[in-house]
N, C-alpha and C positions, 0 to 999 in steps of 0.2 A: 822270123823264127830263129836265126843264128845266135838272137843274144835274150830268147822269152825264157831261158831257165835264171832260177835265180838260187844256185851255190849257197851262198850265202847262211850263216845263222846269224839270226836275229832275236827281240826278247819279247814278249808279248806279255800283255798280263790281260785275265777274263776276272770280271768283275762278278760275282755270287754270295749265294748262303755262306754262312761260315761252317756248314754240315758238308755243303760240297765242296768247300776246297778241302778239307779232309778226310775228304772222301778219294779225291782225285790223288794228294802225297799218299794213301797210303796199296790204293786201287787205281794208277796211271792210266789202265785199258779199260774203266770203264767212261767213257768219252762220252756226254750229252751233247747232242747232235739241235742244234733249234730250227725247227719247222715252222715258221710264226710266216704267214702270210703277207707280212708288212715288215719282215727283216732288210736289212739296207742291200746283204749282198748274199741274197740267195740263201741257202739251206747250207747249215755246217754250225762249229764250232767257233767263238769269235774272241776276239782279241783287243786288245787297242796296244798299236805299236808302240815301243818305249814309253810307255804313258800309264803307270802305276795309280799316279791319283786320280785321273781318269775313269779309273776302272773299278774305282773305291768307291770314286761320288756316285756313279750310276749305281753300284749295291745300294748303297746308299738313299737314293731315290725311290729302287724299289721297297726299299723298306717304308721310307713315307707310302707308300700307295699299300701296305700289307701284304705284300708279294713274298716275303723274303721274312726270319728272324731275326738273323743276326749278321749285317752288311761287312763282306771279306772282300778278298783281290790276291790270285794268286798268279804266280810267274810261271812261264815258259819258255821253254827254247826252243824256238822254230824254223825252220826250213821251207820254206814256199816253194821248190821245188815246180813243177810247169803251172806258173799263176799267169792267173786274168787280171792283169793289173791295170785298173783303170786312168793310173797315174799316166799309162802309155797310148798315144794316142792309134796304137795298133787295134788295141782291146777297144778302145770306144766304136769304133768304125765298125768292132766285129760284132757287137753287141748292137749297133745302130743298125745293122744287115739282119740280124734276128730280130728286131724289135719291127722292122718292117715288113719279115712272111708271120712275123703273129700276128701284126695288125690284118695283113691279106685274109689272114684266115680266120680271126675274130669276122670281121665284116663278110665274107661270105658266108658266117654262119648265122649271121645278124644277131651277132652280139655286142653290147658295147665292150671295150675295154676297162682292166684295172685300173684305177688311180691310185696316185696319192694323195694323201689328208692331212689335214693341219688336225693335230690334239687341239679339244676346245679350249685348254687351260693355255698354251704356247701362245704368248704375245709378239713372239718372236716368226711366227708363222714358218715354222722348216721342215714341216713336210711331214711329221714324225713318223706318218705311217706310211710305206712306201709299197704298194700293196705293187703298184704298175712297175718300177723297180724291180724287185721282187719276181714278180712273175715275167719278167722280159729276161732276167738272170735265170732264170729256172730252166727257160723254156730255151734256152740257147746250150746248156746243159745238156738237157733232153735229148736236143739234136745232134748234137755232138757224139754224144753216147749213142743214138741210135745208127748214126751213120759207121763208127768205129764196128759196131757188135753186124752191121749188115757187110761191113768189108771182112769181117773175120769168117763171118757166116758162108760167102760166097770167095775167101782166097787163102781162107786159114790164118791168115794176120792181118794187122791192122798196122796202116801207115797214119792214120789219126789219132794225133794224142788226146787224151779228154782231159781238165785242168785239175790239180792236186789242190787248186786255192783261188779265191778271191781279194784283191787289195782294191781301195778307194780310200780318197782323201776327202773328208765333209766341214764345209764351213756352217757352223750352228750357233746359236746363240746370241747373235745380236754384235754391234761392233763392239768390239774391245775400248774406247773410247772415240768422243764426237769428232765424226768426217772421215774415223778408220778404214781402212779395207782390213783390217786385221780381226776375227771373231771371238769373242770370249770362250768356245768351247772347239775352234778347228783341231780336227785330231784326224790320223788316219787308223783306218781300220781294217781288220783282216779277220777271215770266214778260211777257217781250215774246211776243206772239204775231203780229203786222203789223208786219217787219222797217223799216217806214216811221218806226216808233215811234223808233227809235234814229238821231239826225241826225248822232252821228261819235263817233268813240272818241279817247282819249288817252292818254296816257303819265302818271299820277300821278305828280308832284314832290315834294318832299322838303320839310317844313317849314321854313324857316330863323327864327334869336332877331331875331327882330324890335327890340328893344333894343338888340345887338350889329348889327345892319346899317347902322342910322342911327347908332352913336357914341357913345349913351345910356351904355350901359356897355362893357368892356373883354372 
């Protein structure tokens, strides 16, 4: 716990309409929260860290499927703040301890469990739909937060923090070329969940030749 805050600002960019990233420059508080069943980390707001075009192509994509009209990507400046970062191997362990009294309690109620699914079109077969993900993040949440609001309930505070965010790193897309371990779409990803987490949004700019600005060259 000594070193799970993360200080830090860092940059994010969320991939959408081009109605809601201007939506969000000109309306910052009003934050769409995604509830999708099959989200990678849980219920919140997402990101892809420093990864602009990233976050283009997936607009991008929903627009191939009709989702979307006009595929944008806007920036943010974010603070993660008490996250669940699954980069750390504290979080996995803590998340493999809830994934195991859900399972206790899925089967005692004789239910099966969530899975994940491959999209029929992914030749790449990775999971797209991560419903069991998803719901073992959710459900770890839950408990978290319920145990915090029953320590308040019965001492007037609460010594349990609940997490401001979600971080994970996913390999996708198939190898980068034959015999890699490197993948053409690895990105890591982040799910605000404590809209505090996010200090303002912007408008990404446009590279310019830096050689050509100063006169260097022609």
């Amino acid at each position: 716990m000594l070193y799970s805050a993360s200080p830090n600002l860092i940059i994010g960019f969320h991939g959408c309409d081009e109605e809601t990233r201007d939506k969000l420059l000109t309306n910052p508080n009003e934050i769409k929260i995604s509830k999708q069943p099959h989200d990678w980390l849980g219920n919140g707001m997402y990101f892809w860290e420093n990864n602009y075009e990233r976050a283009l192509q997936w607009a991008k994509d929903k627009q191939k499927r009709n989702e979307i009209k006009k595929p944008a990507a806007i920036g943010a400046v974010l603070q993660l703040n008490y996250c669940c970062d699954f980069l750390d191997s504290e979080y996995i362990n803590t998340l493999k301890y809830y994934y195991s009294v859900m399972k206790t309690l899925y089967s005692n109620a004789g239910q099966p469990l969530p899975a994940n699914r491959d999209l029929s079109s992914d030749k790449h077969k990775d999971k797209i739909f991560r419903e069991l993900d998803c719901s073992v993040i959710e459900f770890m949440h839950a408990e978290i937060e319920r145990q915090a609001k029953e320590q308040i309930q019965s001492k007037s505070y609460s010594s349990i923090k609940i997490f401001d965010s979600t971080r994970g790193v996913f390999t996708e897309g198939g190898a980068a070329f034959e015999g890699a371990g490197l993948f053409e779409k690895s990105h890591i990803q982040i799910c605000i969940r404590n809209p505090n987490c996010i200090k303002g949004f912007f408008l990404p700019r446009k590279e310019v030749d830096f050689m050509k600005y100063v006169k260097i060259i022609d």
